[in-house]
Rosetta silent file (secondary structure, phi, psi, omega in degrees, C-alpha in Angstrom):
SEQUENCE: XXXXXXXXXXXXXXXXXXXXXXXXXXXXXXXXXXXXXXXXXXXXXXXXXXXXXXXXXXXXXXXXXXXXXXXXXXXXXXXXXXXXXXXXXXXXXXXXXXXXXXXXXXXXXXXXXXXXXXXXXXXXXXXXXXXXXXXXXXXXXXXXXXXXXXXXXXXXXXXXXXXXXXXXXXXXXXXXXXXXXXXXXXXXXXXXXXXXXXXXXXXXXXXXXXXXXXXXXXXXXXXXXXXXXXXXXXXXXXXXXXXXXXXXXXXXXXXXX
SCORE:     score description
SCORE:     0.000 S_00000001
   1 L     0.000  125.251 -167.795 -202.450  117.830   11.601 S_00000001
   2 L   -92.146  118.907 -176.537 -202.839  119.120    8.006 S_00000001
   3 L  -100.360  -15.653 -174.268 -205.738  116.910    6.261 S_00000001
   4 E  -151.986  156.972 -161.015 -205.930  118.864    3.144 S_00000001
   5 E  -118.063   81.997  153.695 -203.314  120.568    0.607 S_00000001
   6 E   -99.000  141.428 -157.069 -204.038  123.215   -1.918 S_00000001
   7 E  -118.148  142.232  154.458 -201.764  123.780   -4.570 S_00000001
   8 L   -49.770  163.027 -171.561 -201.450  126.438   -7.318 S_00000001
   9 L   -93.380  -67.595 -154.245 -201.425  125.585  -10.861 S_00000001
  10 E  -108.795  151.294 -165.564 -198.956  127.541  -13.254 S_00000001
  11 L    58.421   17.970  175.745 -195.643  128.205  -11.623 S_00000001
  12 L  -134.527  -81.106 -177.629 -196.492  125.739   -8.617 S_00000001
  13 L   -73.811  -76.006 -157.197 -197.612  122.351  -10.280 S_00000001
  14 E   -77.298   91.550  146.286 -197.200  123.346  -13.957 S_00000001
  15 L   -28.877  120.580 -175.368 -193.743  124.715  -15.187 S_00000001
  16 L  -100.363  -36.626  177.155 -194.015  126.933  -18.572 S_00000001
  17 L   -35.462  -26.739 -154.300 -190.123  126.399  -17.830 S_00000001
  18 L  -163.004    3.462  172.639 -189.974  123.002  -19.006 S_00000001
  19 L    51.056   69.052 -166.266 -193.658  122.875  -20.153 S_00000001
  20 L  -177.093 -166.697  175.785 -194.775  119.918  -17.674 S_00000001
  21 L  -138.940  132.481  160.334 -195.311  119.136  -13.525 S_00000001
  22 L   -49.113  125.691 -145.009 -192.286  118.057  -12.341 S_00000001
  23 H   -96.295  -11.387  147.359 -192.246  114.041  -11.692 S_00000001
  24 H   -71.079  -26.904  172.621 -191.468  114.778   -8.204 S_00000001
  25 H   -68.280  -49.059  156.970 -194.732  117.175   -7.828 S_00000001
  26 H   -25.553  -82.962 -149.628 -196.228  113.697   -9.273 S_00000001
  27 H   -72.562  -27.118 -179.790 -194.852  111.567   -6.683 S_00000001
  28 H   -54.432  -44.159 -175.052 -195.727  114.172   -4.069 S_00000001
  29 H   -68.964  -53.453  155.150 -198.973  114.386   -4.613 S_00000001
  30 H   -27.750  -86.268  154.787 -199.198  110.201   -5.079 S_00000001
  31 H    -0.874  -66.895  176.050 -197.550  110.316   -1.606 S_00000001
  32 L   -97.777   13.088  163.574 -199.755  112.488    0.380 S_00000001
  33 L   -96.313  -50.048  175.606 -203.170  110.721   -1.020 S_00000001
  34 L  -106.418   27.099  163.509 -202.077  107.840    0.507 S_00000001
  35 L  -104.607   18.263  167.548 -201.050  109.095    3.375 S_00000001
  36 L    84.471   -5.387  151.610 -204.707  110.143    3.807 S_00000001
  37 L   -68.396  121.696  167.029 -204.380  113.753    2.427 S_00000001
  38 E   -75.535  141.517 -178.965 -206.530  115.340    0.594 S_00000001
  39 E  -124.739  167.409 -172.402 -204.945  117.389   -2.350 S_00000001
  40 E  -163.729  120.892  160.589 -206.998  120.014   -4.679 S_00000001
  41 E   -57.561  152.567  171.112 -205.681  122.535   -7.354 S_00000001
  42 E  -155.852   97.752  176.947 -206.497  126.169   -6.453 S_00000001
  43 L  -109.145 -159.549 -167.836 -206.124  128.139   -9.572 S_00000001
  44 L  -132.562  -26.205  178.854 -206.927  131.575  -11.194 S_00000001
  45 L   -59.447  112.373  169.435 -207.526  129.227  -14.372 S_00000001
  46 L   -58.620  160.431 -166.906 -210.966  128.429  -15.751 S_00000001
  47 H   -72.917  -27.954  173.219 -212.118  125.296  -16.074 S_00000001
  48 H   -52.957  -14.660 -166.962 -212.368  125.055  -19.973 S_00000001
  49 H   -72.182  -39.086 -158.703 -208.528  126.184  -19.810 S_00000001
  50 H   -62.859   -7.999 -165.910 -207.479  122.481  -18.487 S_00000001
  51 H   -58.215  -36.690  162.807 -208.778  121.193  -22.071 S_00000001
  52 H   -64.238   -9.004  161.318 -205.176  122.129  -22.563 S_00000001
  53 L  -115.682  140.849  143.271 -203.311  120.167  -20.240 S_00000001
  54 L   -34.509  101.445  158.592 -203.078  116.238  -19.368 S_00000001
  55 L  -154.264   48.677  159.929 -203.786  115.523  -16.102 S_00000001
  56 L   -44.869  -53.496  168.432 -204.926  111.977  -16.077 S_00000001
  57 L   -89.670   21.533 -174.707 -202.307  110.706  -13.748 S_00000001
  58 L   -90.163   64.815 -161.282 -202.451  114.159  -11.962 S_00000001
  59 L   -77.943  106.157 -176.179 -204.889  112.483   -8.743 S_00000001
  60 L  -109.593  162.474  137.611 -206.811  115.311   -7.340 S_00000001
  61 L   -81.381    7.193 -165.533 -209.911  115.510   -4.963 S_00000001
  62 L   150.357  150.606  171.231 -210.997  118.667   -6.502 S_00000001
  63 E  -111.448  124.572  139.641 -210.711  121.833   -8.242 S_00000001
  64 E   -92.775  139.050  179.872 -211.033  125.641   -7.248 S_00000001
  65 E  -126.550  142.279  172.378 -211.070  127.485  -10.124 S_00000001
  66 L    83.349   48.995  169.073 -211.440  131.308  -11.562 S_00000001
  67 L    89.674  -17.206  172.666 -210.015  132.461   -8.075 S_00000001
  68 L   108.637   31.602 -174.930 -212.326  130.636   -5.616 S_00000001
  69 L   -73.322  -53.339 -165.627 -215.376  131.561   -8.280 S_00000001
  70 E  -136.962  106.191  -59.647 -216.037  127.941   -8.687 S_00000001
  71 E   169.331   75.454 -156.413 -215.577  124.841   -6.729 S_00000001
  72 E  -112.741 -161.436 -154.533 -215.575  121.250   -8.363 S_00000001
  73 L  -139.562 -149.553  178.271 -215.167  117.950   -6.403 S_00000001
  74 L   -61.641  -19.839 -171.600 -213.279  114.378   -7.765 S_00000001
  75 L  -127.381    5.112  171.208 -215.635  113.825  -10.830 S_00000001
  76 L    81.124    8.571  174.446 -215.551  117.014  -11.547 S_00000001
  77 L   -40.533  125.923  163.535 -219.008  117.486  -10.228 S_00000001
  78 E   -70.652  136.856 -170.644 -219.872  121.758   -9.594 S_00000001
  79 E  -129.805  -37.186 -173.208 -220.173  122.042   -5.737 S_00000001
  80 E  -162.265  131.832  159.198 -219.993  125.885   -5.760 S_00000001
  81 E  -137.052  138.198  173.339 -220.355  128.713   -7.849 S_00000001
  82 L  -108.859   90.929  174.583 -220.134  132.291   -7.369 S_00000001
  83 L   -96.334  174.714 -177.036 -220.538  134.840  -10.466 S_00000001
  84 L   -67.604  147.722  178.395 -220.412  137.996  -10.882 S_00000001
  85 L  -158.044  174.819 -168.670 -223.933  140.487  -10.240 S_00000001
  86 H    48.398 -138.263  165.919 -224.690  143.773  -10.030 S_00000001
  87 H   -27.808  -38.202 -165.100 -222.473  147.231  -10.324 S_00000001
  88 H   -93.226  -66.397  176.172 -219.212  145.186  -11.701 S_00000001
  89 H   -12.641  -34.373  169.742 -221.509  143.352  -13.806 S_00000001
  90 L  -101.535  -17.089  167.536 -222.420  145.977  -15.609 S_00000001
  91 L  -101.521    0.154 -150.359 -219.253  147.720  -15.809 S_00000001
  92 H   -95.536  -26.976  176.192 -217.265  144.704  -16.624 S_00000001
  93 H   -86.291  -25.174   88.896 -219.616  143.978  -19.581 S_00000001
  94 H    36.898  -81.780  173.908 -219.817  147.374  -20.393 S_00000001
  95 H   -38.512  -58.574 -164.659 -215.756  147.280  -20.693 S_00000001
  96 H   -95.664  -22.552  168.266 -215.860  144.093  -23.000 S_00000001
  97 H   -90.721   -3.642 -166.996 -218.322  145.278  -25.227 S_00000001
  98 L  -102.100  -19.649 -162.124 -216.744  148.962  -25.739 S_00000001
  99 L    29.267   52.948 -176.870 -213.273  146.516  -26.777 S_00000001
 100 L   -82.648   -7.369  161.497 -210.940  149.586  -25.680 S_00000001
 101 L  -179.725  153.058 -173.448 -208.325  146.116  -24.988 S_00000001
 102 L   -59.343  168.178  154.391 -208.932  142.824  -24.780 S_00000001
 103 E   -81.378  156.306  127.238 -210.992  140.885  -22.625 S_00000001
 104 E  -138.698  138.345 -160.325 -212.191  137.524  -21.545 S_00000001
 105 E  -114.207  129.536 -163.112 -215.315  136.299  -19.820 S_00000001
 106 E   -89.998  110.588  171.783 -214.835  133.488  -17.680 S_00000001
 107 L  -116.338 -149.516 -170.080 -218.296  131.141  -17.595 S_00000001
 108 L  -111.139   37.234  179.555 -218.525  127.924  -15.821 S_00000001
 109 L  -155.339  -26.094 -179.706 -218.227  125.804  -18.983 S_00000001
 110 L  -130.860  145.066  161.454 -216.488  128.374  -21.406 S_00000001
 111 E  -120.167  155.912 -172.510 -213.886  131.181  -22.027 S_00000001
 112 E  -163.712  111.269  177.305 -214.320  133.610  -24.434 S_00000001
 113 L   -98.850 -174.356 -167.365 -212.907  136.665  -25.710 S_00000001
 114 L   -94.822  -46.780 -175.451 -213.603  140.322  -26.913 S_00000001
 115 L  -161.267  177.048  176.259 -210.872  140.872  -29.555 S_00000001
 116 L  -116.751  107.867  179.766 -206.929  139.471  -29.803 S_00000001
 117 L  -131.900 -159.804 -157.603 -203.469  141.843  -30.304 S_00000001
 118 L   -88.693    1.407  158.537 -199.988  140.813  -29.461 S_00000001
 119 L   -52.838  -85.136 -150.313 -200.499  140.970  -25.638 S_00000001
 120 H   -50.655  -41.503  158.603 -202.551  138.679  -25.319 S_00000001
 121 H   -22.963  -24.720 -167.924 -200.742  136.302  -28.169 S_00000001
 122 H   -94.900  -56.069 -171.961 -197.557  136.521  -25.671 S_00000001
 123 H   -46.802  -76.929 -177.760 -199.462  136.087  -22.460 S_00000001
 124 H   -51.703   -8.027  169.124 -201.240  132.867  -23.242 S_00000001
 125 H   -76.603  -45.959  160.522 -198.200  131.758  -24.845 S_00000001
 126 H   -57.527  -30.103 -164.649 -196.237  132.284  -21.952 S_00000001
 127 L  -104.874    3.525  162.165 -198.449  130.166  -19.720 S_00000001
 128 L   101.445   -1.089 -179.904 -198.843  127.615  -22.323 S_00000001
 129 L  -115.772  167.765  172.558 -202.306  127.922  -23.365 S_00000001
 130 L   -40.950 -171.308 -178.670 -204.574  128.667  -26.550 S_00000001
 131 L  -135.064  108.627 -165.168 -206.093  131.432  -27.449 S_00000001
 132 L   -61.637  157.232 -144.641 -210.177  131.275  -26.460 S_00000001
 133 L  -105.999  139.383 -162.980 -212.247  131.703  -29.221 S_00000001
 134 L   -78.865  121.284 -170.468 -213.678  135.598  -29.958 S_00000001
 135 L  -145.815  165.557  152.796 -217.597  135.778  -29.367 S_00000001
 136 L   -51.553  118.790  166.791 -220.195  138.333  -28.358 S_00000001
 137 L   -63.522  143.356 -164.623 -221.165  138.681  -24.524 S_00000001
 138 L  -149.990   21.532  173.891 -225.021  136.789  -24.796 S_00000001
 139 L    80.389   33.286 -178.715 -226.107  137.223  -21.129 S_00000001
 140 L   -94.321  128.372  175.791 -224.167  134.380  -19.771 S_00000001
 141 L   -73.616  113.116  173.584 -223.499  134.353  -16.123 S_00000001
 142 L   -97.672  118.999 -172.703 -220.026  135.005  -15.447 S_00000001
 143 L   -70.126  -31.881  179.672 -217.395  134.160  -12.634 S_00000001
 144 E  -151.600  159.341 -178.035 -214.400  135.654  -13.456 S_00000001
 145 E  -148.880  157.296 -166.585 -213.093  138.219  -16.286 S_00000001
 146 E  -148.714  147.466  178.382 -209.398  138.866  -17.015 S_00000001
 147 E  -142.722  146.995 -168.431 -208.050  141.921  -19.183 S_00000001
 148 E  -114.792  118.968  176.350 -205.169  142.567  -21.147 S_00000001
 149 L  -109.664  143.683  167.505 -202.851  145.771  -21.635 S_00000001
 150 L  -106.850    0.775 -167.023 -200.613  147.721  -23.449 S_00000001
 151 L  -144.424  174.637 -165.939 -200.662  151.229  -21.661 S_00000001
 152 H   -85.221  -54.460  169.261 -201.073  152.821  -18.631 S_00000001
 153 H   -48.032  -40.393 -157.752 -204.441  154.500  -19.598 S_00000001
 154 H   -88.937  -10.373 -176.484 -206.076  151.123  -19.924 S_00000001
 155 H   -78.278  -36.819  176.132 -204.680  149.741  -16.299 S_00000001
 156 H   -57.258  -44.599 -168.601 -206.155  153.011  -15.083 S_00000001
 157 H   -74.251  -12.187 -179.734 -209.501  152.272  -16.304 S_00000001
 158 H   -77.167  -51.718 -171.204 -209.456  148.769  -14.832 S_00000001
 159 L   -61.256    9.034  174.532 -208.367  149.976  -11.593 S_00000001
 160 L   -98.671   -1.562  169.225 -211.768  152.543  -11.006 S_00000001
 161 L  -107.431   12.522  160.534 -213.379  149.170  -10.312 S_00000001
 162 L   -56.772  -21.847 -179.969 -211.247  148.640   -7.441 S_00000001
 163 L   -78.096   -9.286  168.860 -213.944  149.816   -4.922 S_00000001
 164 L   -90.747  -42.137 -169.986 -215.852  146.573   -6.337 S_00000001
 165 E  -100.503  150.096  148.439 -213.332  144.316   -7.643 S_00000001
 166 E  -101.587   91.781  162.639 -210.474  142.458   -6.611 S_00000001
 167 E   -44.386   99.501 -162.180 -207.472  142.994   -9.124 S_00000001
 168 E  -140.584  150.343  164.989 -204.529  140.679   -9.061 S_00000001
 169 E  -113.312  116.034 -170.100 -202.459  140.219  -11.769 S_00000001
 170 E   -91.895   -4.186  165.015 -201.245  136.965  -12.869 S_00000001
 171 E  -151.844  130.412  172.691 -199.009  137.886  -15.804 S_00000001
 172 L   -32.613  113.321 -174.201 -196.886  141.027  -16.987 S_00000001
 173 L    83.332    5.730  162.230 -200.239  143.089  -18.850 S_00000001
 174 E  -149.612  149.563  168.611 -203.381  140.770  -17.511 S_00000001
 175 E  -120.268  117.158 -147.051 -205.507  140.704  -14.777 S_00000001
 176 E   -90.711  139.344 -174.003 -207.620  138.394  -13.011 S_00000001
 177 E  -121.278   66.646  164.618 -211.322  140.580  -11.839 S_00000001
 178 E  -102.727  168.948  176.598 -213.663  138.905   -9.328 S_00000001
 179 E  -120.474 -173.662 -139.802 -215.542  140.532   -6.855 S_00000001
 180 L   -54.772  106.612 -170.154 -214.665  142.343   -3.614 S_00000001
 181 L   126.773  -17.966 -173.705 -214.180  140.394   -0.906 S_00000001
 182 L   -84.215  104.755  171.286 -213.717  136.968   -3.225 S_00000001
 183 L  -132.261 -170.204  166.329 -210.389  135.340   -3.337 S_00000001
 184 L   -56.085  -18.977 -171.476 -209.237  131.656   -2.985 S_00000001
 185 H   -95.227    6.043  132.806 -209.749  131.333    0.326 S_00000001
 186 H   -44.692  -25.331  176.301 -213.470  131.454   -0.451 S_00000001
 187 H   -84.584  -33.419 -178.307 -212.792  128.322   -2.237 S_00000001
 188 H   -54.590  -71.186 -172.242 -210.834  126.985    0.345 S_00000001
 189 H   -38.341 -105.034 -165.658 -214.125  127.280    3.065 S_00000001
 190 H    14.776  -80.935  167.938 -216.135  125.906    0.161 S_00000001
 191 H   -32.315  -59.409 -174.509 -213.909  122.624    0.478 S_00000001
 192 H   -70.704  -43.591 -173.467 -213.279  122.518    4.066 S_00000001
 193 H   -60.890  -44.051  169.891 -217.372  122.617    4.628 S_00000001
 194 H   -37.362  -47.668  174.484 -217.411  119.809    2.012 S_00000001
 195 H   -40.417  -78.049  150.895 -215.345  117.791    4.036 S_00000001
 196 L    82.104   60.140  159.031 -215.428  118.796    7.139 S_00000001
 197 L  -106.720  133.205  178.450 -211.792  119.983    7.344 S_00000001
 198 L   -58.646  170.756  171.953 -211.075  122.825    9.621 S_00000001
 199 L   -91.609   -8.678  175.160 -208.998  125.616    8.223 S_00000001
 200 L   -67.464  -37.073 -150.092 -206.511  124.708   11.165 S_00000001
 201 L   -99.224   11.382 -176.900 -205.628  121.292    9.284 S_00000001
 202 E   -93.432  156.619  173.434 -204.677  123.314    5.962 S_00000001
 203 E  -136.963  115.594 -167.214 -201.748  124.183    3.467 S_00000001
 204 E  -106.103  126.783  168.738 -201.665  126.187    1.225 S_00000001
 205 E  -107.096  103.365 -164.185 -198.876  126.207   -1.940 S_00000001
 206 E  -141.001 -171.327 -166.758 -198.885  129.165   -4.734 S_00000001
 207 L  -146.409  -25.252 -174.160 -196.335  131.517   -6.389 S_00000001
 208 L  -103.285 -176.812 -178.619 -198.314  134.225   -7.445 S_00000001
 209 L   -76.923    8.389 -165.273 -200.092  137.663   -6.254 S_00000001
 210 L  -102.897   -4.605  158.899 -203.618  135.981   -6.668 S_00000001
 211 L   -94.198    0.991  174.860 -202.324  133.147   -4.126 S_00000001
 212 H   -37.519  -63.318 -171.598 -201.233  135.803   -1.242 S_00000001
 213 H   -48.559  -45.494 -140.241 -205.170  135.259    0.036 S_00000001
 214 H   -87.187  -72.174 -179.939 -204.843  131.451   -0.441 S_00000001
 215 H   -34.544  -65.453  173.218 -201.294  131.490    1.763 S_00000001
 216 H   -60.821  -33.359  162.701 -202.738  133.723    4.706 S_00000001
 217 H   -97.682  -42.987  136.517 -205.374  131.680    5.179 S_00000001
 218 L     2.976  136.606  153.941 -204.361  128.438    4.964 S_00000001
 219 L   -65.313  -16.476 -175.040 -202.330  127.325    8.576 S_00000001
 220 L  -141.088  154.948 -174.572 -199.577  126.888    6.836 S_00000001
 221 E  -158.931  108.669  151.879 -198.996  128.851    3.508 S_00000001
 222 E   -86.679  120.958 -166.308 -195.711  128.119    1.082 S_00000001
 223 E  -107.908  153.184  176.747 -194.560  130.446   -1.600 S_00000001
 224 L   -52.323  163.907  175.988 -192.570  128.841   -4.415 S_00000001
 225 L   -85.321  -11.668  149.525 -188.975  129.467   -4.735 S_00000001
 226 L  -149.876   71.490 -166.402 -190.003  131.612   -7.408 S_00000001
 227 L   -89.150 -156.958  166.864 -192.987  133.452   -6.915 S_00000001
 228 L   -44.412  107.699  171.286 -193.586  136.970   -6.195 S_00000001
 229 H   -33.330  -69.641 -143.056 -191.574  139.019   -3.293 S_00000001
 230 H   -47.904  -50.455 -169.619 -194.569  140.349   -2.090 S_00000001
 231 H   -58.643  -38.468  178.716 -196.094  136.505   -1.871 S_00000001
 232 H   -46.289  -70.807 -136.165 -192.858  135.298   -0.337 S_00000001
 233 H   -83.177   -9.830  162.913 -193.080  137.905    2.330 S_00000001
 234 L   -88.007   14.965 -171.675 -197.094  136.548    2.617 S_00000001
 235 L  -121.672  142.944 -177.292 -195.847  132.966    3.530 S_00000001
 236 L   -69.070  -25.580 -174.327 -194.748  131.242    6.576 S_00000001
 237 E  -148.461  136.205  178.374 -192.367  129.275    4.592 S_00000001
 238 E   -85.058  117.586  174.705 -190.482  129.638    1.121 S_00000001
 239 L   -88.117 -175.064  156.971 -189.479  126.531   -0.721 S_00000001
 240 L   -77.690 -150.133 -166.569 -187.204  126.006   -4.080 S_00000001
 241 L   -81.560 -177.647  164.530 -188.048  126.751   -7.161 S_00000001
 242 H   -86.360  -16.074  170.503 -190.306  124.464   -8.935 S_00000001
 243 H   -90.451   29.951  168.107 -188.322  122.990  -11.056 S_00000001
 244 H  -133.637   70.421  119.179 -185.975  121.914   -8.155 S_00000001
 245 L    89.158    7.757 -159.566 -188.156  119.945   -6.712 S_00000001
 246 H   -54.372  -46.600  169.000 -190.148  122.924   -4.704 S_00000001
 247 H   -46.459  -59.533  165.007 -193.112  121.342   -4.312 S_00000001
 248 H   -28.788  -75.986 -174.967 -191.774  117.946   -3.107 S_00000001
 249 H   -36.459  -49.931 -179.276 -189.426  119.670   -1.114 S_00000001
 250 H   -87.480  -28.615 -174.614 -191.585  121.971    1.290 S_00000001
 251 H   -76.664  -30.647  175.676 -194.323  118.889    1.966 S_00000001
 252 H   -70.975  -34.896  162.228 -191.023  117.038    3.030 S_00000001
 253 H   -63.639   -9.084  176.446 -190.121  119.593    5.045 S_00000001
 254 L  -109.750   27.983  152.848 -193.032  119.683    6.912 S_00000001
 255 L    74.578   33.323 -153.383 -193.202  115.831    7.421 S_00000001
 256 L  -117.404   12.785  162.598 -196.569  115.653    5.525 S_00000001
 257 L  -149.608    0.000    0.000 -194.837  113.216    3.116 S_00000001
């Protein structure tokens, strides 16, 4: 019996298609809260990013956020945090202070970047959000750091922190950095020990490559009808798209609403 839900943000709940959550993802959600489900976002999105969306009637138990960095409950209460330490720590700041392409340092109250060019202008633009305000790294503990490209040289240099980091990319030219061994489904356990939901009673919904982790662990894992092959081919079951109803659509098929 699945007791708890977690859903993706952008391309799962939130459409940049139509700039909104589909009023069926609404009712879905509405639906399995009172049918005694718990439901929780599980993003790649810091929390200062949400300053940018509405989601008053949007009735969560909880957020993971930055990747399974950070872990907030119903009131929005910090439950869990993870940051970054050591070796990556040092190159990641290292990286954002040299500003060979932008940056951004993820904290658990702020985002903030190293410099701005027309990547990044497109990227956050695609997904609908601002542009974080440019500041000086100031010894602030940090959870997650995402970087933005225009060439092949600079993806190389991200990728020499692969024996540390996990690398996922969440938009053509940026990358989400946490480290090795850290994905969502660190957030998930976070949750279920909160709880006291097994990982047997779970579902997981996403679209991208940074929810592949979230989907495999999860008992059940759904990729959007239009995420990523590779996530599709990490899910037991593929829904539609989201703006057909995908969300809805896969909880009905599995009788959870």
């Amino acid at each position: 019996m699945i007791k708890a839900v977690f859903l993706d943000f952008d391309g799962t709940v939130f459409s940049h298609a139509s700039a909104r959550i589909p009023a069926s993802t609404y009712e879905a959600v509405r639906k399995l809260r009172e049918n005694g489900i718990k439901v929780f976002l599980c993003t790649g999105r810091a929390f200062a990013e949400f300053y940018d969306f509405d989601l008053t009637d949007f009735m969560l138990d909880g957020r993971i956020l930055s990747n399974g960095q950070m872990v907030f409950d119903e009131n929005d209460e910090l439950i869990y945090e993870c940051s970054i330490q050591g070796e990556l720590k040092e190159k990641v700041i290292s990286l954002f202070k040299e500003k060979r392409f932008p940056m951004y340092m993820v904290t658990r109250d702020d985002i903030f970047l190293n410099d701005v060019n027309e990547t990044v202008l497109a990227v956050q633009d695609a997904v609908s959000s601002g542009i974080p305000r440019i500041k000086e790294y100031e010894g602030e503990d940090v959870c997650m750091v995402s970087a933005f490209f225009n060439c092949e040289e600079d993806i190389q240099t991200i990728y020499e922190l692969k024996d540390l980091a996990e690398i996922t990319w969440w938009h053509i030219g940026a990358v989400d950095i946490v480290p090795k061994g850290i994905s969502k489904a660190n957030g998930i356990d976070e949750v279920c020990k909160r709880y006291g939901i097994l990982q047997s009673e779970t579902m997981g919904i996403g679209d991208g490559e940074n929810d592949i982790g979230m989907l495999q662990h999860c008992a059940i894992g759904i990729a959007m009808g239009n995420a990523a092959d590779n996530t599709k081919k990490s899910a037991d079951y593929v829904t539609d798209d989201i703006d057909e109803d995908g969300v809805y659509n896969a909880l009905k098929h599995y009788g959870l609403i």
